[in-house]
Backbone bond lengths (Angstrom), bond angles and torsions (degrees), N, CA, C in turn:
res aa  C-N    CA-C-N  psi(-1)  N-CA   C-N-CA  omega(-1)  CA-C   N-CA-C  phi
1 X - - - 1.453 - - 1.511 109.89 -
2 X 1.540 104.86 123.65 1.592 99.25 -173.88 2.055 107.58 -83.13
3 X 1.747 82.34 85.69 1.475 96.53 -178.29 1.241 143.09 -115.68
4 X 1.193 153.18 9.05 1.548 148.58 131.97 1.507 106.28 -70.87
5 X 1.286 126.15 -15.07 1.492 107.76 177.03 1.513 98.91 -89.12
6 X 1.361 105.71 -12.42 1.776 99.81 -171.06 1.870 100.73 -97.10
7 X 1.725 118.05 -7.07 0.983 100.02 -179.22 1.589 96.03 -150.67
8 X 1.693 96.78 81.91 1.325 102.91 160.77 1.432 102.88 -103.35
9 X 1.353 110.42 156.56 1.256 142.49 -179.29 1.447 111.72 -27.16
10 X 1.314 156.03 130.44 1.721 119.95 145.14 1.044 134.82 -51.76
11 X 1.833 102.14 -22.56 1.504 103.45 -174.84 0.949 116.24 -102.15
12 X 1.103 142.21 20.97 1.661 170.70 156.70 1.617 107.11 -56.04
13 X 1.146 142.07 148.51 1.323 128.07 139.62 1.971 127.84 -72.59
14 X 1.218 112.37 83.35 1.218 108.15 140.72 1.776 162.63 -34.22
15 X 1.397 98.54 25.24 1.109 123.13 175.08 1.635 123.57 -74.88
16 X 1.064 114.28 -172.53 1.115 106.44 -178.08 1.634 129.05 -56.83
17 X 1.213 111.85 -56.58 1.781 116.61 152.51 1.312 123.54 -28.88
18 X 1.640 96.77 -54.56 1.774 90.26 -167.61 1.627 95.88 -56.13
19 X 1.042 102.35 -53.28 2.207 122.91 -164.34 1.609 84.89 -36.36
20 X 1.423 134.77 -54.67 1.222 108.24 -156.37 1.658 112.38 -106.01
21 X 1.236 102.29 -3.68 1.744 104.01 148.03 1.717 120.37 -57.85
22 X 1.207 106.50 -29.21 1.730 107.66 -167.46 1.748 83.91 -91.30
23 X 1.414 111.40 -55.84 1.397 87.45 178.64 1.193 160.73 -49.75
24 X 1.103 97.94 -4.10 2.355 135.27 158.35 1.494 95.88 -47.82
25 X 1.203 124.00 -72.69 1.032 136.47 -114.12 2.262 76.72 -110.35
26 X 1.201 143.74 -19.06 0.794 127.64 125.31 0.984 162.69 -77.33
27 X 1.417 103.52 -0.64 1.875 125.79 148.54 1.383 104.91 -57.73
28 X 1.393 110.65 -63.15 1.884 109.79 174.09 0.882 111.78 -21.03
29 X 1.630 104.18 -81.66 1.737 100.43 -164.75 1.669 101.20 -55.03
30 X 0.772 131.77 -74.78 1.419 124.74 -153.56 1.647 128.00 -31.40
31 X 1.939 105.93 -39.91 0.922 120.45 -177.52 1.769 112.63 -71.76
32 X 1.751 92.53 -23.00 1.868 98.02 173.91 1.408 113.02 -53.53
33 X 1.744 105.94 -70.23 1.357 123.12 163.87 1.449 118.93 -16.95
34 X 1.539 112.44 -71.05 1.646 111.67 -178.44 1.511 122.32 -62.29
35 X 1.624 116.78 -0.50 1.096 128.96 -166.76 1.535 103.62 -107.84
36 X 1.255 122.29 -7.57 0.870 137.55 155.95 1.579 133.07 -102.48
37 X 1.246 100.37 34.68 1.514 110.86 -156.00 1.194 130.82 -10.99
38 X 1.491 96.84 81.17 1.653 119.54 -174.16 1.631 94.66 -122.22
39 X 1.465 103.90 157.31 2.168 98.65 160.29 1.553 88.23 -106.56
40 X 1.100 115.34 167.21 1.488 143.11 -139.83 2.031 75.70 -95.13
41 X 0.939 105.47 -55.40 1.670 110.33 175.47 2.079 114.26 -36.11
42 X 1.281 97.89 -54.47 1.520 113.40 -162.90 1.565 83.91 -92.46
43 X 0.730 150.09 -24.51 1.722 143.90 165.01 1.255 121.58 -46.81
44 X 1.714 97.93 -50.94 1.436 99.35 -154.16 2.433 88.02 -99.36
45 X 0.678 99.08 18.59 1.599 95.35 176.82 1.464 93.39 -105.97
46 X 1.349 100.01 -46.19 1.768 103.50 -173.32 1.837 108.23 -58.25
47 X 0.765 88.06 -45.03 1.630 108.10 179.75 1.862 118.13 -68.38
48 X 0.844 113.38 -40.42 0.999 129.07 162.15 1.847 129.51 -65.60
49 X 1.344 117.52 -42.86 1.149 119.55 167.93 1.540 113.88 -69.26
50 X 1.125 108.84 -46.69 1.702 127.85 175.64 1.398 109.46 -48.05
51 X 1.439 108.64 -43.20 1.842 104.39 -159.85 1.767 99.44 -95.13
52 X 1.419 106.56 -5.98 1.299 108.72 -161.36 1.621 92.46 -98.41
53 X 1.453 119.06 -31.20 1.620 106.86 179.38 2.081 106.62 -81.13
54 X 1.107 98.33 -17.65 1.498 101.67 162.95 1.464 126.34 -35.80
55 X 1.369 97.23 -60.86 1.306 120.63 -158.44 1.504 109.06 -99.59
56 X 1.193 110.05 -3.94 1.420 125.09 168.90 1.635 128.89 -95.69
57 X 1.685 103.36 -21.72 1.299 130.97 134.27 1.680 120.85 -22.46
58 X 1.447 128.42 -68.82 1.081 125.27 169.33 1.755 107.96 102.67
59 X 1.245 108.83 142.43 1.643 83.89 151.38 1.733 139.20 -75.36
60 X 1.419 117.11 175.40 1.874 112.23 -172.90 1.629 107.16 -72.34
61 X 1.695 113.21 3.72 1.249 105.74 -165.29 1.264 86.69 -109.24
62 X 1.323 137.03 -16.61 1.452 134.89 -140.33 1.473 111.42 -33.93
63 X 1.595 141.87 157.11 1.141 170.64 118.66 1.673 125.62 -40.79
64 X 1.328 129.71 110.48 1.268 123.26 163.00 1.394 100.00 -37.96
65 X 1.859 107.21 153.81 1.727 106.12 171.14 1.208 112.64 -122.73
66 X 0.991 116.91 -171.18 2.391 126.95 175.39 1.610 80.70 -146.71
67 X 1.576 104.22 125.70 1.158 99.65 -173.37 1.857 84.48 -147.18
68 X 1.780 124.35 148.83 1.090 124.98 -155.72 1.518 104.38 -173.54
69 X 1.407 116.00 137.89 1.431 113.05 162.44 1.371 112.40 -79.60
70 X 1.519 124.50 141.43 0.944 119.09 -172.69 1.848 119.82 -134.35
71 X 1.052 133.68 125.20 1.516 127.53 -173.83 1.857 107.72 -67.69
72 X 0.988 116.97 151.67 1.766 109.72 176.48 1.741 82.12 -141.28
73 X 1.189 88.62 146.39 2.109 120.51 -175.22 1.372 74.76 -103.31
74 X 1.865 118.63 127.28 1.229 132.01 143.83 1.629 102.80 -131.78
75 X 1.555 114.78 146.73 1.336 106.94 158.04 1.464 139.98 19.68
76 X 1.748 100.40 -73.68 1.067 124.44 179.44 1.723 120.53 -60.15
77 X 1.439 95.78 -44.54 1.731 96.32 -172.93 1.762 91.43 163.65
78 X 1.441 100.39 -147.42 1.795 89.78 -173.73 1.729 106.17 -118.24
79 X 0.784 139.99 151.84 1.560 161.99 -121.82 2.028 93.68 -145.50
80 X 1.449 108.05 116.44 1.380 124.77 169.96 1.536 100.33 -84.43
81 X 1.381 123.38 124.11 1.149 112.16 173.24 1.657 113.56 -155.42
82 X 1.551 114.20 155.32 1.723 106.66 179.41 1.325 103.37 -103.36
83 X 1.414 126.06 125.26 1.455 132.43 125.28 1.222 127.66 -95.43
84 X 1.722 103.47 166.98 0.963 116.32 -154.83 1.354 103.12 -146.02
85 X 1.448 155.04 -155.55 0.847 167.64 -146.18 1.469 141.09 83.83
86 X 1.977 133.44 163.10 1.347 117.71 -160.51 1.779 105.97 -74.10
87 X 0.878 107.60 -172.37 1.753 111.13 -146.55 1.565 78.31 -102.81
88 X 1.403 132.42 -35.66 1.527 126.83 168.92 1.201 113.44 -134.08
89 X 2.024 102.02 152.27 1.849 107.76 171.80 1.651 85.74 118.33
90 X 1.094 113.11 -168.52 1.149 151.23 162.95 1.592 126.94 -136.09
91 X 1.294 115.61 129.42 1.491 142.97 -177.33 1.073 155.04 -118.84
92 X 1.261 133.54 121.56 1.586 122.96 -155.14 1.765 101.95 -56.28
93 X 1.102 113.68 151.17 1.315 114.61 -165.55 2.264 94.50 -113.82
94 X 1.677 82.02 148.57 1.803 96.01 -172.18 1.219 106.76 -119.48
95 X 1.364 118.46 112.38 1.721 107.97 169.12 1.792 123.04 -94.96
96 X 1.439 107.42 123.07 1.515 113.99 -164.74 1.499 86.53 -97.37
97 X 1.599 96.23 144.56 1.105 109.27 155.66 1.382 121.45 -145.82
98 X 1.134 104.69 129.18 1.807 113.22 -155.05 1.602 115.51 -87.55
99 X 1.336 111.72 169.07 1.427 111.08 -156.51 1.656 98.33 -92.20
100 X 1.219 125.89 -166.58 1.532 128.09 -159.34 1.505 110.94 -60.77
101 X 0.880 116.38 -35.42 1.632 134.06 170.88 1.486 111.35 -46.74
102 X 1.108 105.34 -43.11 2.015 110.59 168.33 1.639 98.01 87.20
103 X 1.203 109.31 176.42 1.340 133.73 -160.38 1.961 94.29 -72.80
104 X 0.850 105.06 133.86 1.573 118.46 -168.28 1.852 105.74 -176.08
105 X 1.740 102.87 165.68 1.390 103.72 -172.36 1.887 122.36 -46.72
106 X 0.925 108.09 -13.99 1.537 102.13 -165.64 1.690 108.46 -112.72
107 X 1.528 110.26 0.94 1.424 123.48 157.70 1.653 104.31 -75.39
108 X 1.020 98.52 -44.94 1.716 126.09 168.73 1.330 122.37 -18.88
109 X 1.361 85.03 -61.25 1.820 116.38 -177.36 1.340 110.04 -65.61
110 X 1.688 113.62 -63.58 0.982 127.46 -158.58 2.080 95.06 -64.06
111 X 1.418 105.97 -42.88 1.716 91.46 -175.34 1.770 115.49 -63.30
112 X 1.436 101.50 -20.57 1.632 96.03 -176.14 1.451 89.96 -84.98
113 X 0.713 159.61 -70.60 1.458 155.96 -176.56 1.455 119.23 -16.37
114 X 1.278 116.64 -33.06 1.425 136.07 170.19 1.316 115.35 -98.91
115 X 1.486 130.44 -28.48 1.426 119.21 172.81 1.519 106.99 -68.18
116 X 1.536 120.37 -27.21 1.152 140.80 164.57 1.071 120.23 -21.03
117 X 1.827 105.37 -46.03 1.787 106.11 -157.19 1.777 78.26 -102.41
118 X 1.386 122.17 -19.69 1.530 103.80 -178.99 1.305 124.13 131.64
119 X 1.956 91.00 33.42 1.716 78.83 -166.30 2.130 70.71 -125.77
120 X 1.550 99.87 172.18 1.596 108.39 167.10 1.729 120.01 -114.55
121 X 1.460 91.13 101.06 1.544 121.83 -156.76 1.643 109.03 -59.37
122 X 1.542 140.00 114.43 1.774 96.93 149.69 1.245 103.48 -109.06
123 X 0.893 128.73 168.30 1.965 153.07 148.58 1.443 121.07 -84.57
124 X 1.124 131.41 91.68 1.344 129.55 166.87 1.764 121.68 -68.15
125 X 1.296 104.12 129.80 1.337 106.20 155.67 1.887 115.79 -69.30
126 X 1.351 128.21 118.94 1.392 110.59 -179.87 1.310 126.64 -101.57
127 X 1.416 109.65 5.69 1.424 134.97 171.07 1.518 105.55 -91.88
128 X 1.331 138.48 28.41 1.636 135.06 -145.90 2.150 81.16 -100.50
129 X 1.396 107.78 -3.05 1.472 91.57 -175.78 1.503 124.71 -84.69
130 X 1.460 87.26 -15.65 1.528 112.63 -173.31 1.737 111.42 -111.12
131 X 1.071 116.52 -28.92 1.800 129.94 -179.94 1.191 123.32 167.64
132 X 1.266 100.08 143.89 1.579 125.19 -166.75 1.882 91.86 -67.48
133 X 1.738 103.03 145.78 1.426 118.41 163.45 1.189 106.35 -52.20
134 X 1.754 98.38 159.29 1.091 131.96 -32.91 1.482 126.02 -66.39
135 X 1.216 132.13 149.14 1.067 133.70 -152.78 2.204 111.17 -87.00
136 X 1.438 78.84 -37.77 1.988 89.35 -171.27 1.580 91.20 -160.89
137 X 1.432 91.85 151.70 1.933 115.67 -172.55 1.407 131.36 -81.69
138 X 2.106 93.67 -13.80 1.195 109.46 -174.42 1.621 90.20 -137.58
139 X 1.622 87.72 170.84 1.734 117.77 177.59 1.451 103.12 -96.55
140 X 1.208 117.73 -29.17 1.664 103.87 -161.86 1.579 102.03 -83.05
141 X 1.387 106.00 119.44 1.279 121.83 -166.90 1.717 114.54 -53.17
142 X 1.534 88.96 -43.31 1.641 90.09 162.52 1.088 148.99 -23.41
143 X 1.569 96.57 -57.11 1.565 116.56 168.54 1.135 120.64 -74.13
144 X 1.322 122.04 -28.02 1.272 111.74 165.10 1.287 135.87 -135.14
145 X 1.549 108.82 55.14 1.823 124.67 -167.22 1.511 89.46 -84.74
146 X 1.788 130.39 -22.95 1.442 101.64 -174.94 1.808 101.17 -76.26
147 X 1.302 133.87 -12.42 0.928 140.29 -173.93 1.600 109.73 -67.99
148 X 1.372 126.32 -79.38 0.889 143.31 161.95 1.545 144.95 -19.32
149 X 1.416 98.97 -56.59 1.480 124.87 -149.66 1.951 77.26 -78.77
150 X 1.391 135.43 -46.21 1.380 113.87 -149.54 2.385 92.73 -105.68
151 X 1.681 106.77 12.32 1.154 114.20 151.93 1.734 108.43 -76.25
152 X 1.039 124.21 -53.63 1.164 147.81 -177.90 1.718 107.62 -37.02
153 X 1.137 92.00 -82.46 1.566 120.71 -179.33 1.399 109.57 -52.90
154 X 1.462 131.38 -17.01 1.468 138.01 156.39 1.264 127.78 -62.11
155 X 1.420 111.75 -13.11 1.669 113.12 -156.35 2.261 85.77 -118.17
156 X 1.247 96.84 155.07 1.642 83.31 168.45 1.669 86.25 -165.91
157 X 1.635 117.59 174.43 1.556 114.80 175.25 1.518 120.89 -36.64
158 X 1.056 133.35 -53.01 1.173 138.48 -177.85 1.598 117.15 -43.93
159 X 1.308 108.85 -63.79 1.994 112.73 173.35 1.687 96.95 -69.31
160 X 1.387 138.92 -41.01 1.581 137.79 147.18 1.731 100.41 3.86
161 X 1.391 100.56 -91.63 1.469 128.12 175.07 1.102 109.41 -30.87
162 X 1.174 141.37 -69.66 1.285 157.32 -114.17 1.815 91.60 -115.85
163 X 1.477 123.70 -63.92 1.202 102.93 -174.67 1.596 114.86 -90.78
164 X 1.710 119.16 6.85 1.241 115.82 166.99 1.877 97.81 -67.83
165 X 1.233 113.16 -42.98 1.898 87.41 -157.60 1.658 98.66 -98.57
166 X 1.719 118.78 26.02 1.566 112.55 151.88 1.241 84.98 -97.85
167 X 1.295 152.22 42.87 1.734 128.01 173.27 1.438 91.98 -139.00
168 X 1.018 112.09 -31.82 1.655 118.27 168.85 1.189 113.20 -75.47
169 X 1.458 148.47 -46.80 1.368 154.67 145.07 1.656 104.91 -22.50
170 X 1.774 103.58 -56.79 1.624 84.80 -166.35 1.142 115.01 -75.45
171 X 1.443 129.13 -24.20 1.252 123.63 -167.28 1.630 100.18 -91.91
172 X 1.272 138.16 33.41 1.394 145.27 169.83 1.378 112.01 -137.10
173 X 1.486 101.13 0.60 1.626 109.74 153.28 1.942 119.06 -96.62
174 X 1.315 91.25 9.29 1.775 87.64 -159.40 1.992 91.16 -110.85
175 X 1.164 94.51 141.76 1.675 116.23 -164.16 1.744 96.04 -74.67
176 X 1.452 109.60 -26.40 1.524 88.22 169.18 1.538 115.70 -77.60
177 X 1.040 145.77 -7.62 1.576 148.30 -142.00 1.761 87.40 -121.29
178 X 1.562 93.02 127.38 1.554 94.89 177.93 1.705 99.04 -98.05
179 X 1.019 107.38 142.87 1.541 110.95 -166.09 1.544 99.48 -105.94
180 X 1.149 145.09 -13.44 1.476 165.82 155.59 1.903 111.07 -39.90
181 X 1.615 99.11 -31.02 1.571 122.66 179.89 1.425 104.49 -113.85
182 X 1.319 112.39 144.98 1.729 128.03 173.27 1.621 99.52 -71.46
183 X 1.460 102.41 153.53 1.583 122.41 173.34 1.483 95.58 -96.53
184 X 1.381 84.48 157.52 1.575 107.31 168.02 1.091 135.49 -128.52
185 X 1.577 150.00 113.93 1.243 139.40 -173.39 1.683 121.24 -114.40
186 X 1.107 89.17 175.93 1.765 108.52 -158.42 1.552 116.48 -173.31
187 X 2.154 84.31 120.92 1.823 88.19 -176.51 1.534 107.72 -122.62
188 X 1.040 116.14 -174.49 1.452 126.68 177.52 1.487 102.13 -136.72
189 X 1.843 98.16 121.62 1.359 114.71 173.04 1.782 100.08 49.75
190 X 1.738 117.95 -157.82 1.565 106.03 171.86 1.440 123.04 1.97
191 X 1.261 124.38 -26.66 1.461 115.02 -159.68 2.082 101.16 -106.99
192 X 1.170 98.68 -7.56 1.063 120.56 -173.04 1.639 99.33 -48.26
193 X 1.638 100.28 -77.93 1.648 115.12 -173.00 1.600 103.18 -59.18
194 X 1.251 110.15 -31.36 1.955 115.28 -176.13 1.648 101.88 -61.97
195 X 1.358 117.96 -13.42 1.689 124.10 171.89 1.400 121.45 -73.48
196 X 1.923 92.52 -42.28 1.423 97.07 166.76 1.598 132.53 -62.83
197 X 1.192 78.93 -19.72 1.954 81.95 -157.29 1.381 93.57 -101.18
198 X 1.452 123.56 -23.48 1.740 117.03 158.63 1.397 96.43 -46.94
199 X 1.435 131.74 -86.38 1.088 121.83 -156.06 0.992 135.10 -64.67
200 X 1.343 131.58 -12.59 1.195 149.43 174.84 1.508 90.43 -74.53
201 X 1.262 120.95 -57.38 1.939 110.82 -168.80 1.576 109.46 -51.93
202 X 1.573 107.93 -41.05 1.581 105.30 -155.45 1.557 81.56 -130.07
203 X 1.850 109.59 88.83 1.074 88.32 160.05 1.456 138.26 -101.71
204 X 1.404 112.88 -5.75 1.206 121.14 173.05 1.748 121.60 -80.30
205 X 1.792 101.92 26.17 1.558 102.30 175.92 1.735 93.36 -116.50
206 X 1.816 95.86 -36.57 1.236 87.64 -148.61 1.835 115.98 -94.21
207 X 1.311 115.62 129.52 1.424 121.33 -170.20 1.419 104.01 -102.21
208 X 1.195 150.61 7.08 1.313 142.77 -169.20 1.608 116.78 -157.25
209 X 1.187 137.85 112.55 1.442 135.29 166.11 1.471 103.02 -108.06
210 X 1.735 111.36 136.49 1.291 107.81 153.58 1.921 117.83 -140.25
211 X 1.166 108.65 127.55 1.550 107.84 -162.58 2.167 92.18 -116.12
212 X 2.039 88.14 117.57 1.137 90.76 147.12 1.183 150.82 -115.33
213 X 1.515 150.15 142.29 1.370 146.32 -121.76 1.315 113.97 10.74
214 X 1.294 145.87 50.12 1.383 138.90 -165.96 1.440 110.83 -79.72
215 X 1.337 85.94 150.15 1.823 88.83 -173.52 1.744 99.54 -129.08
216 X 1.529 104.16 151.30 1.579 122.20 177.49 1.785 93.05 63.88
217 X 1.118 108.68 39.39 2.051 111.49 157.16 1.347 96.92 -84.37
218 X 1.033 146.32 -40.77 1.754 113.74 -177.67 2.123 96.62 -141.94
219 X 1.478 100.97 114.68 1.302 109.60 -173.15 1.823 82.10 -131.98
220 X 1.663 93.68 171.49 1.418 110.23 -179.78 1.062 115.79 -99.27
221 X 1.431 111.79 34.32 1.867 101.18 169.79 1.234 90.14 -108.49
222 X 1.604 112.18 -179.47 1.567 130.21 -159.77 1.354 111.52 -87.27
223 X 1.640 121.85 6.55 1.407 111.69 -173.83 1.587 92.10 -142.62
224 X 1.876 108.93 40.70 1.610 96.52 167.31 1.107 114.79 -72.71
225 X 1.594 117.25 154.03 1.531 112.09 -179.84 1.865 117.67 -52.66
226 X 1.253 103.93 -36.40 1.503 112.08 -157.56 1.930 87.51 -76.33
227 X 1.432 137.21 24.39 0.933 126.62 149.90 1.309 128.42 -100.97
228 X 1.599 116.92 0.38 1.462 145.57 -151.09 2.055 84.76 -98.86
229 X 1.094 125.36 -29.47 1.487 130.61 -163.45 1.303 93.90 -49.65
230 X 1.068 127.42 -52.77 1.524 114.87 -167.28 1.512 125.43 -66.88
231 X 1.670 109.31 -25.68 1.402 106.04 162.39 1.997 117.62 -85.84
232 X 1.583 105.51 30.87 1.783 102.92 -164.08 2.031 77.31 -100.90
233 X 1.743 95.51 153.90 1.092 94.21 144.42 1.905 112.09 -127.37
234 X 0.808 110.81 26.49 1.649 116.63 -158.83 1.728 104.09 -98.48
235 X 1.042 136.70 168.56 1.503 150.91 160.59 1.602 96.85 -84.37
236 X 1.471 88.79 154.64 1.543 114.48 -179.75 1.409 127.78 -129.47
237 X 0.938 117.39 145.26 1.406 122.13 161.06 1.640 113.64 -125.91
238 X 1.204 111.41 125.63 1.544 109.76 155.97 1.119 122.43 -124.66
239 X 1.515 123.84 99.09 1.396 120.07 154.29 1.489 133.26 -63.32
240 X 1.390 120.80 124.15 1.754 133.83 -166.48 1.207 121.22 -113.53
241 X 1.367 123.41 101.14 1.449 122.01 166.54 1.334 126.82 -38.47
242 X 1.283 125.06 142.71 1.196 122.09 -146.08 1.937 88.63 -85.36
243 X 1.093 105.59 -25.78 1.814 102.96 -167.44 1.471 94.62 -81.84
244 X 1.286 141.66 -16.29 1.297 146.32 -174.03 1.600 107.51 -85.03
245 X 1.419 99.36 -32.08 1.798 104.63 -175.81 1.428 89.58 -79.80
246 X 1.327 123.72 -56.79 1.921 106.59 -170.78 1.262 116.96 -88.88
247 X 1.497 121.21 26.12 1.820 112.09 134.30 1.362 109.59 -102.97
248 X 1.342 133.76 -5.48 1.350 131.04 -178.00 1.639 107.07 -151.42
249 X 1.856 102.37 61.60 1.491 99.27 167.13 1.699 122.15 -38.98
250 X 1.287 110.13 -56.08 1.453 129.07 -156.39 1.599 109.59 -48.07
251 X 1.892 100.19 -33.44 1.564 88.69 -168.62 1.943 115.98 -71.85
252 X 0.823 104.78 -10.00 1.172 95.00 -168.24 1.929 114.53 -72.29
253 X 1.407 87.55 -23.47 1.599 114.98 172.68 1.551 108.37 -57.22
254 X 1.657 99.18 -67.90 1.601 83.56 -174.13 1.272 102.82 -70.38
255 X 1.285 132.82 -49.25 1.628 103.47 -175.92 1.209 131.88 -32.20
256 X 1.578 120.64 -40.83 1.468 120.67 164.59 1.453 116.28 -41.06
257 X 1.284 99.83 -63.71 1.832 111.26 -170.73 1.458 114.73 -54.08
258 X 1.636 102.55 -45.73 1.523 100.31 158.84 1.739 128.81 -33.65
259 X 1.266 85.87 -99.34 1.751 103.36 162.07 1.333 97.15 -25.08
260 X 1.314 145.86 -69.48 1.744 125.33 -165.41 1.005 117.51 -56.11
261 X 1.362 116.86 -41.22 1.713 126.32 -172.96 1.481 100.95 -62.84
262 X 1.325 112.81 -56.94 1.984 101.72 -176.80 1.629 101.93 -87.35
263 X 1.425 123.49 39.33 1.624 121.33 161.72 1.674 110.17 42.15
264 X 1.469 106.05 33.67 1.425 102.34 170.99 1.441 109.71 -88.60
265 X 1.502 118.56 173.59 1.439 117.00 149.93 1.086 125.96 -98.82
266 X 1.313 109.44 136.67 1.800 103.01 173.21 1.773 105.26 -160.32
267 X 1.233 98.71 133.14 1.542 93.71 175.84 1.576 87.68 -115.93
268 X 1.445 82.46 168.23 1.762 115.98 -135.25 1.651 101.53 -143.18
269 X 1.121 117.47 104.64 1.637 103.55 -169.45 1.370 103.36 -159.87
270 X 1.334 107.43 150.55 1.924 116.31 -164.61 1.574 82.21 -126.13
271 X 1.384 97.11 107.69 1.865 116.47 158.75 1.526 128.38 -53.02
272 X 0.820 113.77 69.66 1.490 122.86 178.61 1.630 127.10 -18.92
273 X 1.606 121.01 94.03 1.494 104.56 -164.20 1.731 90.47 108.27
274 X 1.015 133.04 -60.64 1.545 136.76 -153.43 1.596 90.78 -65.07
275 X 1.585 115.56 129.45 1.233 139.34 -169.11 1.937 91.89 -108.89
276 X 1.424 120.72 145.68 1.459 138.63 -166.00 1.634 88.13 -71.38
277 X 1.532 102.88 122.74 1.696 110.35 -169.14 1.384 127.83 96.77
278 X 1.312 128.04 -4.02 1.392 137.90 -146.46 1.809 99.51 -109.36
279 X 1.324 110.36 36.13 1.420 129.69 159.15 1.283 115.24 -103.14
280 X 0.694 129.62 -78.37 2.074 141.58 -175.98 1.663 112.74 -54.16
281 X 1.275 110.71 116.34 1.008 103.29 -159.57 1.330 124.74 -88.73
282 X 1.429 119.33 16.94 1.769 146.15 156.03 1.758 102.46 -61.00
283 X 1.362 123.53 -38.69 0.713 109.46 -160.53 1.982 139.42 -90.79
284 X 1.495 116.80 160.87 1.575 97.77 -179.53 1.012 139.40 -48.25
285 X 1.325 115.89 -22.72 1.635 118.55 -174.70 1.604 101.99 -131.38
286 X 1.464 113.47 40.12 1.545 121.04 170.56 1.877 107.60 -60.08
287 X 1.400 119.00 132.98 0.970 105.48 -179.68 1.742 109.18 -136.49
288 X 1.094 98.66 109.24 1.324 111.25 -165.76 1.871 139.79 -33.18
289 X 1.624 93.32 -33.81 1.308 120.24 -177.36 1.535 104.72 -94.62
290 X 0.986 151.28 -22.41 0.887 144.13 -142.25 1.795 89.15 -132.28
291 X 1.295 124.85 -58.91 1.605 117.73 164.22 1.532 99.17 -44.14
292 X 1.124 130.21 -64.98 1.544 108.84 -154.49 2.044 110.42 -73.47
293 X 1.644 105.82 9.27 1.369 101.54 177.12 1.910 97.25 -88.27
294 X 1.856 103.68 -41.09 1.145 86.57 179.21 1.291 141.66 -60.04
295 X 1.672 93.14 -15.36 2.061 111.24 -170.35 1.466 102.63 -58.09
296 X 1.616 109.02 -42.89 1.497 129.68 -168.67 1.349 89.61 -67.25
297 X 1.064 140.88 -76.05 1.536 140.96 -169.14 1.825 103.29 -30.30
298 X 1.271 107.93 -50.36 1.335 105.01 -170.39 1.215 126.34 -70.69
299 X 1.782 101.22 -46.07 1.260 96.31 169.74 1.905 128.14 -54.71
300 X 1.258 110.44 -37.12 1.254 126.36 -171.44 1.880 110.60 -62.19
301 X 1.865 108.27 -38.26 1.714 127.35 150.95 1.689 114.49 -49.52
302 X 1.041 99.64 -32.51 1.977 93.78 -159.92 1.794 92.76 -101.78
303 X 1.407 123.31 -22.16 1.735 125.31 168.84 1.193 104.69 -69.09
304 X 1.778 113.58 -43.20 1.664 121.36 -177.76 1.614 112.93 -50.51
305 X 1.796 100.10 -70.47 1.415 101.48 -169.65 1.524 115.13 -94.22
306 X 1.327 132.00 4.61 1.248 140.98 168.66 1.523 130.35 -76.69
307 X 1.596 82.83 -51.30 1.258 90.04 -163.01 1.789 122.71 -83.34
């Protein structure tokens, strides 16, 4: 998946440097792909049908659902978004937030898949300032970085903030969501650091962060997420692409040190084989074994600190 160049930060500098730091990391994938003599085209279809009947699978416990597009009032204006949740009860509520690609069918998947085990899911569109979902038709960043990149570059910590606690508000207005239990959130890539700074804003809701392949979690400007740890009270998980850990060994370090210093938990782990993106199952370098270790990771985080 042509992904850290497709999901650098907004609040990052994007200049010329950054552009060809992310572009490493889409040489990677690519060179995986051709090494597998696949085209990046026939990969990501192959890949895509596969990860999508996965997740359509369900768990053995699964739950009938109520599932609905829904508008959310933030600040800004109103927010296109999917929830989901079981058809009865009340439930700790999960806020997804999806990687540069935006809220589309296979964000879709992944939230029914989780209301599944029992929680009441939404999905935000985070581009809702600029246009309603879905955002683009394809994954391969290629095709659509002129699309993207200046969606991207619109959003920075500040609207972060701002539409994490209208997304947290709404889903603690909704009669399925037991408000008695902490929420939990979880992003992919971009949405990664947007986990941090949820929890860090609302921390006395939020009990659970989980960031997959995330990119720009600990940079040296003054508002990296991985400085936000000290206002978290929630458990963590970060799952790390393995091509993301060897352009940026170090982060995984301070995240540890972080997390120790404010006595949180969080495991911290670089997936071996797992290419930057290789969660979502739309995507080119989706990799099957290794997403469904992280699913397990999560679920086993959101029973921990949820339940």
């Amino acid at each position: 998946m042509p992904a850290d160049e497709g999901f650098v930060h907004p609040e990052q500098d994007v200049g010329k440097e950054s552009f060809m730091d992310k572009r490493r990391s889409v040489v990677g994938n690519d060179e995986k792909l051709r090494a597998e003599e696949m085209t990046r085209r026939q990969f990501g279809a192959g890949s895509a049908a596969s990860g999508l009947t996965v997740l359509l699978t369900g768990a053995a416990n699964a739950q009938a659902l109520n599932e609905s597009s829904v508008d959310v009032k933030t600040p800004d204006g109103v927010a296109d978004c999917f929830f989901v949740h079981p058809a009865s009860g009340r439930h700790p509520g999960v806020l997804i937030w999806p990687d540069a690609f935006g809220l589309r069918p296979a964000m879709k998947q992944i939230a029914r898949r989780l209301a599944e085990s029992g929680y009441a899911v939404l999905v935000v569109n985070q581009y809702y300032r600029s246009q309603k979902a879905p955002i683009v038709s394809s994954t391969d960043f290629a095709e659509v970085r002129a699309t993207v990149r200046p969606l991207m570059a619109s959003l920075n910590p500040e609207t972060n903030v701002t539409d994490a606690k209208a997304f947290v508000s709404f889903l603690d207005s909704q009669s399925s969501v037991d408000g008695s239990r902490k929420m939990g959130t979880m992003g992919y890539c971009m949405g990664g650091p947007m986990t941090m700074r949820t929890v860090a804003a609302v921390p006395d809701r939020m009990g659970a962060g989980a960031s997959f392949h995330g990119g720009g979690l600990v940079t040296d400007r003054p508002d990296s997420p991985h400085l936000l740890v000290p206002k978290m009270r929630a458990h963590y998980l970060f799952a790390i692409a393995e091509n993301d850990d060897t352009r940026q060994p170090e982060a995984k370090d301070v995240l540890r040190d972080a997390f120790a210093k404010a006595e949180l938990p969080a495991e911290i782990e670089v997936y071996e084989g797992a290419q930057h993106g290789w969660c979502p199952p739309d995507t080119q370098v989706y990799n099957e074994t290794q997403a469904e270790r992280a699913w397990g990771r999560l679920l086993a985080l959101l029973e921990r600190a949820l339940g």
